[in-house]
VEXDREN-2710 file (C-alpha; in Angstrom, 1 decimal):
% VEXDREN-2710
k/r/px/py/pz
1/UNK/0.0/0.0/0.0
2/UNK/1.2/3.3/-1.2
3/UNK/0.1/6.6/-0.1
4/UNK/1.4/10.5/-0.8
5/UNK/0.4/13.4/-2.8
6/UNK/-1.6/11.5/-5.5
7/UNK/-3.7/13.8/-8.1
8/UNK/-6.9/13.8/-8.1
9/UNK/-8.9/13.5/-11.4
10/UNK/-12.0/15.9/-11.3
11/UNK/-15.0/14.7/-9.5
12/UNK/-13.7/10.8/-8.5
13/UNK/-13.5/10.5/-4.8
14/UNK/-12.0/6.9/-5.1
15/UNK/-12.2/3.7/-6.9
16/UNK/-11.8/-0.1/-6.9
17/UNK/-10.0/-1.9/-10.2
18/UNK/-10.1/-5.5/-11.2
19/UNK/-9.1/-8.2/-14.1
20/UNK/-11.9/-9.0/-15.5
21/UNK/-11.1/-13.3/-16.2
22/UNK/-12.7/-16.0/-18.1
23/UNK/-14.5/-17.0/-15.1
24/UNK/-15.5/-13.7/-14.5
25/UNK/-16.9/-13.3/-18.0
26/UNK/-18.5/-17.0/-17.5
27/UNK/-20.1/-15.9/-13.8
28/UNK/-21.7/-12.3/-15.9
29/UNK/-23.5/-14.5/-18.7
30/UNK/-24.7/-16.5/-16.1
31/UNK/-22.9/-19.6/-17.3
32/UNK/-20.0/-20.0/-14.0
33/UNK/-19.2/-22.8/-12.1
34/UNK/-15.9/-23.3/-12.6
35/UNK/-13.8/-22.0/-9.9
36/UNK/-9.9/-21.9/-11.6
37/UNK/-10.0/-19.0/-13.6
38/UNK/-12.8/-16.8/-11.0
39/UNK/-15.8/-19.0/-11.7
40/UNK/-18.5/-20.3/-9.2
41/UNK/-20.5/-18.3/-7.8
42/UNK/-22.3/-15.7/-10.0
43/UNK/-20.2/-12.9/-8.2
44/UNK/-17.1/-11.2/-8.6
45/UNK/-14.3/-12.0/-5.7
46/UNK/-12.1/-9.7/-4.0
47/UNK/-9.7/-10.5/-0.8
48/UNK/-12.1/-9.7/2.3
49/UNK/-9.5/-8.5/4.5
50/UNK/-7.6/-5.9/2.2
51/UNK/-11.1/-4.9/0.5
52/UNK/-13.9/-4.9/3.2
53/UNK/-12.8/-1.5/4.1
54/UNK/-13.0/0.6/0.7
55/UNK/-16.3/-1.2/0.1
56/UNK/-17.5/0.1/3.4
57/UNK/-16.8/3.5/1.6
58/UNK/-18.6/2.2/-1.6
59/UNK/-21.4/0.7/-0.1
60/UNK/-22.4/2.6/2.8
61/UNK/-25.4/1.2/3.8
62/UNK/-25.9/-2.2/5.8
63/UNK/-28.7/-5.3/6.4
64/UNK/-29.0/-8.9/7.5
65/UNK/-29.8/-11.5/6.4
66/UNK/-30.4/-15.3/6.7
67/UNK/-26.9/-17.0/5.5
68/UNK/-26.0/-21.2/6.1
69/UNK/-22.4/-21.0/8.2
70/UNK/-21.0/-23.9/9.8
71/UNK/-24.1/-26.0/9.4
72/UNK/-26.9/-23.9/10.4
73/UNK/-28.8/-20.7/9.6
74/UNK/-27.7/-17.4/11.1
75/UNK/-27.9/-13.7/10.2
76/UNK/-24.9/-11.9/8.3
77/UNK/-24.6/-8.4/7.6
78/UNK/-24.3/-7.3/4.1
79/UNK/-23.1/-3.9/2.9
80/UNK/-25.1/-2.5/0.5
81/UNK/-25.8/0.9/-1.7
82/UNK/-27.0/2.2/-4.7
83/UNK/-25.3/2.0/-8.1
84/UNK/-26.0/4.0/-10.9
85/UNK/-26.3/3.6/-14.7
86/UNK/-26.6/6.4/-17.2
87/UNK/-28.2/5.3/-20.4
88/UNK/-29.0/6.8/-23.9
89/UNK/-32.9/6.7/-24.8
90/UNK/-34.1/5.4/-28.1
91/UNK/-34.6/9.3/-28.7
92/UNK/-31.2/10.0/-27.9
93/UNK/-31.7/11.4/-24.6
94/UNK/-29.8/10.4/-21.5
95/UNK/-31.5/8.7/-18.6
96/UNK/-30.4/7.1/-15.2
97/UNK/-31.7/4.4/-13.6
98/UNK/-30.6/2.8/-10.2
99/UNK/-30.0/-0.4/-8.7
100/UNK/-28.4/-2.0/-5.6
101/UNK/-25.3/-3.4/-5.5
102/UNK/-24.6/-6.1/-2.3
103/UNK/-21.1/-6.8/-0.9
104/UNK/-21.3/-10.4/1.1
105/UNK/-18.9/-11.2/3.9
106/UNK/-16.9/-14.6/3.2
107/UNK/-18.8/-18.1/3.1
108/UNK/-17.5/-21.1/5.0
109/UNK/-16.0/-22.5/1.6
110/UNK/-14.0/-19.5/0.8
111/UNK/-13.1/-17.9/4.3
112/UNK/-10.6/-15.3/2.9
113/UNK/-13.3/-13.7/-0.1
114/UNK/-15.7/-11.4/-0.1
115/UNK/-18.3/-10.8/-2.9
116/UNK/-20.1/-8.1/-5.1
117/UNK/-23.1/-10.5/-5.7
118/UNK/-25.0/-11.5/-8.8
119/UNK/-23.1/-9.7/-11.0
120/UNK/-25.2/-11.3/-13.9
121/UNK/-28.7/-9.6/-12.8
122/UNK/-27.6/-6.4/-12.4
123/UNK/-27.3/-4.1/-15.7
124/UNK/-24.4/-2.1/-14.0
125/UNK/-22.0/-5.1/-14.5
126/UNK/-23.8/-7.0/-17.5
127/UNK/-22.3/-4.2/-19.5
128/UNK/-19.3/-5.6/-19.1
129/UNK/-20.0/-8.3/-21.5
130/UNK/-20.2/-6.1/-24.3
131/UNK/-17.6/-4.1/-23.5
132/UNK/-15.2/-7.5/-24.6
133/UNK/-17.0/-8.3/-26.9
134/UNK/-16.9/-5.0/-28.7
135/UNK/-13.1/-5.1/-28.9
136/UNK/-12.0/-8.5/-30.2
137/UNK/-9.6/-8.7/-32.5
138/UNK/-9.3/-10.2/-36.2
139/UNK/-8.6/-13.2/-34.8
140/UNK/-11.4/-12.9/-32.4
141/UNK/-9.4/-12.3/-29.3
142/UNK/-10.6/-10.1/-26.4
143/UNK/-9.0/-7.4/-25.0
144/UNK/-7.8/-7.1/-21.3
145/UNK/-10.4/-5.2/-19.6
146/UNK/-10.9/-4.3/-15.9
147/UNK/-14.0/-3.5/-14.3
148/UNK/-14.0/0.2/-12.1
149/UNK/-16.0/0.8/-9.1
150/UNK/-15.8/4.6/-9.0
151/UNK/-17.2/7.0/-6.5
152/UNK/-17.7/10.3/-7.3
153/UNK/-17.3/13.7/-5.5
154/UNK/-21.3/12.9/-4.7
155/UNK/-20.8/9.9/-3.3
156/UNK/-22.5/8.2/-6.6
157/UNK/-21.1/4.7/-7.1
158/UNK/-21.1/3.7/-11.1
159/UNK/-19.7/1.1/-12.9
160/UNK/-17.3/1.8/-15.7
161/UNK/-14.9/-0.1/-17.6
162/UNK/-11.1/0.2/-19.2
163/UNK/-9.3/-1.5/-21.6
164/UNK/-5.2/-1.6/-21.1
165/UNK/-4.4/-0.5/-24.8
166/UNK/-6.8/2.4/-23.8
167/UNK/-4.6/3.1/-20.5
168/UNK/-1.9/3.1/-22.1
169/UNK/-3.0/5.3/-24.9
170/UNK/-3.8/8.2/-22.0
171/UNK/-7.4/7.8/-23.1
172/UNK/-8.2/7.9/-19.2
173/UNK/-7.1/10.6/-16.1
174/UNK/-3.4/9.9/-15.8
175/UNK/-4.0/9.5/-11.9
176/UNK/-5.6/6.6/-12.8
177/UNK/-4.2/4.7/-15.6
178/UNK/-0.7/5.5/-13.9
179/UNK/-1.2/3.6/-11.0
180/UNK/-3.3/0.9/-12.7
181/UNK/-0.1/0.6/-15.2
182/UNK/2.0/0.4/-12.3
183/UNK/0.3/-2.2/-10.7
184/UNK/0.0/-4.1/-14.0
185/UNK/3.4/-3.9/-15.3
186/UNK/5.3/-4.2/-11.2
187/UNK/7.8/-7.1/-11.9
188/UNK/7.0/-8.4/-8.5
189/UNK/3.3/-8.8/-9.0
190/UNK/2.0/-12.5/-9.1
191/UNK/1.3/-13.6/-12.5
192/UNK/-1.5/-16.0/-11.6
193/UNK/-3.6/-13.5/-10.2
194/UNK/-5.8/-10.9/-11.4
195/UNK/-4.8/-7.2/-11.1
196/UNK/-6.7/-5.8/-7.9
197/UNK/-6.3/-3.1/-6.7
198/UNK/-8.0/0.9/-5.2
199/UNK/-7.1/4.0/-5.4
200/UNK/-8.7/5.9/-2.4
201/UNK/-8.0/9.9/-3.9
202/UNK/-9.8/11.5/-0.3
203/UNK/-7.6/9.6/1.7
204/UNK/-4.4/9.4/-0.8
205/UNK/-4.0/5.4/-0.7
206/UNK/-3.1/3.5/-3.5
207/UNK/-3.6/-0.6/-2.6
208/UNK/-2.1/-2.7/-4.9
209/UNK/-3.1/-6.3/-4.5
210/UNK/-0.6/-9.2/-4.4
211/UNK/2.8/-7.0/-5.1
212/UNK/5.5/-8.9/-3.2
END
């Protein structure tokens, strides 16, 4: 974890970046369950202990409910909050429309992860889908792309997402795309892993997630 002087872009408070993975792609078309590239689960995994506390910031709202741990049924609390999704109309206009978006504390089969949930039913992250898809190749092969979590100056959580050759390209705020390249191109990152990582702007934290 890094911290210091880092510039803000205008209007983003902080944000949370991931690797979107097979798996990942599998768990948003609603297709998952296998668990060596991010499958399972129709949700999106992060580590609970390094992440828990930006997506307290996120999500800033809280509920319980009924959860099977350790054989039995018992109430678990679940941060939640709204996320937005600006549209264009048939007309051409622009409208928003709002959903909830859960973060669930770990399960007894995966102690260490915690979960954005149903990533497939929500049309904040089924965008996502598209996004690859729009960017293949000749030879039909998709682009890296990581999913943003981004909070504005508001406190408005949306869901955006970035392709590398765009980062690179300086198509996005160079406070972000810098330390994402960082992260991505840090010769002691693990190469098995997805990148994942937040950059907390209010605070000035950078997290880079399994950098040795």
């Amino acid at each position: 974890m890094s911290s210091g002087d880092l510039e803000r872009p205008v209007g983003v408070r902080r944000l949370v970046y991931k690797e979107l993975l097979e798996g990942d792609y599998r768990k948003l078309a609603a297709k998952s369950n296998d668990s060596d590239s991010g499958g399972g689960a129709r949700d999106l995994r992060f580590p609970f202990k390094e992440f828990d506390g930006i997506f307290a910031r996120l999500l800033p709202l809280s509920r319980e409910e009924h959860r099977r741990r350790k054989g039995g049924r018992v109430d678990v609390p679940l941060r939640t909050g709204p996320v937005y999704l600006d549209e264009v109309t048939e007309t051409g206009g622009e409208t928003t429309t709002e959903a909830e978006m859960v973060w669930e504390t770990p399960t007894d089969a995966r102690p260490s992860e915690g979960r954005i949930a149903k990533v497939h039913a929500s049309p904040a992250t089924r965008q996502l889908l598209e996004a690859r898809e729009a960017m293949k190749d000749e030879e039909g092969r998709p682009p890296r792309v990581f999913v943003l979590f981004v909070q504005n100056d508001q406190g408005e959580l949306r869901v955006h997402y970035a392709y590398e050759h765009e980062l690179r390209a300086g198509e996005w705020a160079p406070a972000v795309a810098r330390r994402m390249l960082e992260h991505l191109d840090n010769p002691n990152r693990r190469r098995d892993r997805a990148v994942a990582g937040y950059i907390d702007f209010q605070d000035n934290v950078h997290y880079a997630h399994d950098v040795r």
